[in-house]
C-alpha positions in Angstrom: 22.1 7.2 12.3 19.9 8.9 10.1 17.7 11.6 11.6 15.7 14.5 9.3 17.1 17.3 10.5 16.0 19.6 7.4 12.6 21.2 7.1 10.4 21.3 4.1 10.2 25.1 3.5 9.9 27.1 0.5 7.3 24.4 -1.1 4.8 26.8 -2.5 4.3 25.5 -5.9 2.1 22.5 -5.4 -0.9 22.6 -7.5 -4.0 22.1 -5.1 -6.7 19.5 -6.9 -9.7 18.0 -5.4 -9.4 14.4 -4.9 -11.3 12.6 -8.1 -12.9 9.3 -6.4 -13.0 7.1 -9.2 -11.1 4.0 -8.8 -7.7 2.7 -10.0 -7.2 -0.5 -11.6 -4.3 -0.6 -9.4 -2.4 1.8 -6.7 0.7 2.5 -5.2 1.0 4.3 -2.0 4.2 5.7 -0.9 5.2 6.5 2.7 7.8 9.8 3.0 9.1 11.0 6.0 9.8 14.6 4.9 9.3 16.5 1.6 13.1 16.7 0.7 12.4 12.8 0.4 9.3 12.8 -1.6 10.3 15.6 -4.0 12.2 13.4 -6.6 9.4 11.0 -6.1 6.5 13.8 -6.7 8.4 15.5 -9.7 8.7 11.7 -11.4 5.2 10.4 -10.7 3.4 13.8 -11.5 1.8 14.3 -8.2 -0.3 16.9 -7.2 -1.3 18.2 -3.8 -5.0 16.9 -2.9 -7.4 19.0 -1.3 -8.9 16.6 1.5 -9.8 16.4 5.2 -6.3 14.6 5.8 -3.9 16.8 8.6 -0.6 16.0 6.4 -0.1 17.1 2.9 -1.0 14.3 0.3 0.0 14.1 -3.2 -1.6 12.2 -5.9 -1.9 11.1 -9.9 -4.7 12.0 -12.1 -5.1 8.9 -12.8 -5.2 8.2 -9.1 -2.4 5.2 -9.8 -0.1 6.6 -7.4 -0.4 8.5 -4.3 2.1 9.8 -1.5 2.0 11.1 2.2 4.5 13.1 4.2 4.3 12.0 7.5 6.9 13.8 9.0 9.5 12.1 11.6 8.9 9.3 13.7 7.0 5.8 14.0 3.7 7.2 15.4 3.3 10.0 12.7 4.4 7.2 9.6 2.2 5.6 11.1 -0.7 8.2 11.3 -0.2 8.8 8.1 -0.3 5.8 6.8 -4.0 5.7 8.2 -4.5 9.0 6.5 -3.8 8.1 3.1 -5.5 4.6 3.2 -8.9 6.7 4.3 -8.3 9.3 1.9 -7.7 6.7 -1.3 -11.3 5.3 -0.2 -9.5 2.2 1.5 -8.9 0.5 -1.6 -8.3 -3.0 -1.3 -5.2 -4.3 -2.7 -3.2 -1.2 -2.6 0.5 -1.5 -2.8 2.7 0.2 -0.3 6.4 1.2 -0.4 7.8 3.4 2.2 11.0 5.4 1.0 13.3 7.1 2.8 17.3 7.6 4.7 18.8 5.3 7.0 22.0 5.5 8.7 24.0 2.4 8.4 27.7 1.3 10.2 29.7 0.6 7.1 28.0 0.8 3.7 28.6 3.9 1.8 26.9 7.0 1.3 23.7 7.2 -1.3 23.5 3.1 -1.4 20.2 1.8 -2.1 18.9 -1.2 0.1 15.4 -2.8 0.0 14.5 -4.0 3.4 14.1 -7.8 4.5 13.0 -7.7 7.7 11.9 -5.1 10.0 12.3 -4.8 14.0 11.0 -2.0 16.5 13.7 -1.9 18.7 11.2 -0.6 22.1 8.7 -3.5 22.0 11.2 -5.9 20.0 8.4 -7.2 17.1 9.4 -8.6 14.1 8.4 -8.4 10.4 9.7 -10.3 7.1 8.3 -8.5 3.9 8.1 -10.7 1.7 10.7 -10.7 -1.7 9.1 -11.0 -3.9 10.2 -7.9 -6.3 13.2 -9.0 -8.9 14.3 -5.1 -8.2 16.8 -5.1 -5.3 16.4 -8.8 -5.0 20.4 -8.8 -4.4 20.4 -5.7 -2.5 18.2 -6.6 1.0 19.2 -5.4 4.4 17.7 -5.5 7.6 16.2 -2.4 9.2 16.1 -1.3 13.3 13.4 1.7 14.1 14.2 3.3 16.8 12.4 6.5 18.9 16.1 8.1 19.0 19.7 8.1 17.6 22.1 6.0 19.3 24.4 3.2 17.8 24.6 1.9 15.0 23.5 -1.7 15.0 26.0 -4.3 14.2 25.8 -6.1 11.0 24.0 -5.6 7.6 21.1 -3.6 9.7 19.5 -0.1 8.7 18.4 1.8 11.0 15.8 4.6 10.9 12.5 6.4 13.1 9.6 5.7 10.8 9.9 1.6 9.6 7.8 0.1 12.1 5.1 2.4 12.6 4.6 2.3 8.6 4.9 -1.5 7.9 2.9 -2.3 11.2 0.1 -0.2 10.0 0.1 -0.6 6.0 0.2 -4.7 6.6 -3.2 -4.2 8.1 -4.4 -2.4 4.9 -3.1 -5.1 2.3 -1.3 -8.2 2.0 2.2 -8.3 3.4 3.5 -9.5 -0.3 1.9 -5.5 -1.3 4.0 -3.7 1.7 7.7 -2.9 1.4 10.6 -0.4 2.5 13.4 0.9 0.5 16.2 3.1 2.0 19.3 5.2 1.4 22.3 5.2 3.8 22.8 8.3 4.3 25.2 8.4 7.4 27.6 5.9 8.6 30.2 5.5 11.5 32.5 8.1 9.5 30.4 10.7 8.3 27.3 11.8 10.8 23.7 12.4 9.9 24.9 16.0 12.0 26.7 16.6 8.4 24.2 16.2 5.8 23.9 18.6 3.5 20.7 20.2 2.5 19.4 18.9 -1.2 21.7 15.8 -0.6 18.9 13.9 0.3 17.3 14.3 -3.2 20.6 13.9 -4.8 20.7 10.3 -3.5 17.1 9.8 -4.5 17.2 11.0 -7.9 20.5 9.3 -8.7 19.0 5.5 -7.7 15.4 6.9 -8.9 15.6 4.3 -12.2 15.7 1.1 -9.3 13.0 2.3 -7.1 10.5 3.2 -10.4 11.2 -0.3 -11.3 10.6 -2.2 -7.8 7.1 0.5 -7.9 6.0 -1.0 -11.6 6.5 -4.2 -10.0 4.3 -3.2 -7.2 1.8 -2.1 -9.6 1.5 -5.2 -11.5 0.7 -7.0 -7.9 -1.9 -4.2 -6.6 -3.5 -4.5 -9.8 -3.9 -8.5 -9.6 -5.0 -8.1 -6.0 -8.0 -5.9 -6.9 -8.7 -7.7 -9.6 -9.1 -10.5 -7.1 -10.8 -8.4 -4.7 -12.9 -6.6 -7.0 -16.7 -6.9 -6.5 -18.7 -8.4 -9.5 -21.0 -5.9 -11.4 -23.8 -7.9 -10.5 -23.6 -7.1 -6.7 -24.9 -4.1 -7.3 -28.0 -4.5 -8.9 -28.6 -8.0 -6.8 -28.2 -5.0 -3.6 -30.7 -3.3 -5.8 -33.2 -5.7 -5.8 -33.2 -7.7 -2.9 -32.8 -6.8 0.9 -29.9 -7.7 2.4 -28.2 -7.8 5.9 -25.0 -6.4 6.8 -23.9 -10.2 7.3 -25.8 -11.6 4.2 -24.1 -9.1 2.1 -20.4 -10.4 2.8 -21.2 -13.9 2.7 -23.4 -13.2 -0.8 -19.9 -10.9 -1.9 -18.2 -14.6 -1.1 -20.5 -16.4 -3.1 -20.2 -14.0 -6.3 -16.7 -14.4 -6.5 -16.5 -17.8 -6.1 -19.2 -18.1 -8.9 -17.4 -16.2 -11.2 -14.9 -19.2 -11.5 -16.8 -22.0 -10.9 -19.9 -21.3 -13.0 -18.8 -18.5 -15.4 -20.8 -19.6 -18.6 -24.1 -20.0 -16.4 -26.2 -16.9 -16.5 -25.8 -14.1 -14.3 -26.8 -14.6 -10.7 -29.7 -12.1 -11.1 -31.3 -14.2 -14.1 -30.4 -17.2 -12.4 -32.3 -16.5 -9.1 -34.9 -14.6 -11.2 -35.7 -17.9 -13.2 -35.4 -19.8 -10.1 -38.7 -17.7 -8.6 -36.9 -16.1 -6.3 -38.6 -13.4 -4.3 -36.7 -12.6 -0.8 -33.1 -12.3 -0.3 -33.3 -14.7 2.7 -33.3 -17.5 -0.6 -30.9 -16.3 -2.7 -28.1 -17.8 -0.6 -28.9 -21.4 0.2 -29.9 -21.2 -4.1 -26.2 -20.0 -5.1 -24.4 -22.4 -2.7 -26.6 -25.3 -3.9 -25.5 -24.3 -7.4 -21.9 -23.9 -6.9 -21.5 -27.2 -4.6 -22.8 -29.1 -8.0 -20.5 -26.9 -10.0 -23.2 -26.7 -12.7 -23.6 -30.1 -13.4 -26.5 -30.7 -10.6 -29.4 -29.9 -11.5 -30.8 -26.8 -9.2 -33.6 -27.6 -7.2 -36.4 -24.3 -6.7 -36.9 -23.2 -3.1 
């Protein structure tokens, strides 16, 4: 099986930028065990180091589209940082995650590229299904094993790596499960041993199936940026949170209520005029006003309070 054996010397090139914190229209964080694996993936994307509080090195795109961590090996760093670069993105919502990385596999050959249907940590036996739907790799899914150390190879069409589970278990808490997948290399099989990888081979694989993974990371895209569309607060929040007090709990439930307006009563006025016009003076009646208004859709009349 597949286990990073390499280290990530000699790196000493990375321009250092601080973090700019405006937001993307859409994101895509990648997940890399080591940098030998995130190289190609850095080089392609234009990523440059970020200077933040995070313990592992992050790399990111001016325009903050893309973004990358290497964790190092193993479940609980992926993990970790996974965590890291979620916190240090300001925990978008609707970011789009795609771990990349080796697996060793029992037959397939050398350098193939698999997208991963269903993930299993083999110590506490959970289950995971991300979903398909990318059109990249859509004929080219395998199963994937994480495991704390090398051993068989699992029979079947199963992967098997260290860092699968802790990502996906992690990044699904972050976003929808539709915005989280793995993509791997074999890069060891029962006749050739992870003991006999070469160093740079790792990139080599990567670079030569870089066209597939770009594609299944536009798609990716695309989905990130129709979830934060979705998610995205209106501009009116703001200068309702302006004017009006609100509690912690009134202020997701009036969130709720703004979105839902949007769509339902989009040609009305804006909910500041609206609640203005309706003599509104405390935030305790703005939302009883805006429910009453969207349970008549508009074609109620409103009634003061």
């Amino acid at each position: 099986m597949a286990v990073e054996v390499y280290l990530a010397a000699g790196e000493k090139n990375d321009i250092v930028m601080q973090q700019d914190r405006a937001k993307p229209e859409a994101c895509l964080a990648m997940v890399a065990a080591l940098l030998p694996e995130a190289r190609p993936l850095i080089d392609h994307f234009r990523l440059q180091k970020i200077k933040g509080r995070s313990p592992v090195p992050i790399f990111r795109s001016e325009d903050g589209r893309h973004c990358l961590v290497v964790s190092g090996m193993g479940k609980i760093l992926s993990a970790s940082a996974t965590t890291s670069l979620y916190h240090e993105m300001g925990e978008l919502s609707g970011m789009a995650w795609l771990n990349i990385g080796i697996a060793g596999h029992r037959t397939r050959e050398l350098g193939d590229l698999r997208w991963v249907n269903k993930i299993e940590d083999a110590a506490s036996g959970q289950k995971w299904y991300p979903p398909r739907l990318l059109k990249t790799g859509s004929r080219q899914a395998s199963a994937l094993l994480t495991v704390d150390q090398a051993g068989e190879y699992p029979a079947g069409d199963t992967l098997v790596d260290m860092e699968g589970s802790g990502f996906y278990q992690i990044a699904s808490r972050f976003s929808s499960r539709e915005l989280v997948q793995c993509v791997k290399l074999v890069s060891d099989n029962a006749e050739n041993s992870w003991k006999d990888l070469k160093k740079g081979q790792v990139g080599l694989w990567i670079r030569a199936q870089l066209d597939d993974i770009v594609a299944g990371s536009e798609e990716l895209l695309v989905l990130s940026g129709d979830e934060m569309k979705r998610c995205r607060l209106p501009r009116e929040a703001e200068q309702m949170l302006d004017l009006w007090h609100f509690t912690q709990t009134e202020k997701y439930q009036l969130f709720k209520i703004l979105r839902q307006r949007q769509v339902l009563a989009s040609e009305q006025d804006t909910a500041v005029l609206f609640c203005q016009n309706n003599g509104v003076r405390l935030a305790k009646e703005i939302l009883p006003l805006l429910r009453q208004e969207l349970a008549g859709k508009g074609d109620a009349a409103i009634i003061k309070i």
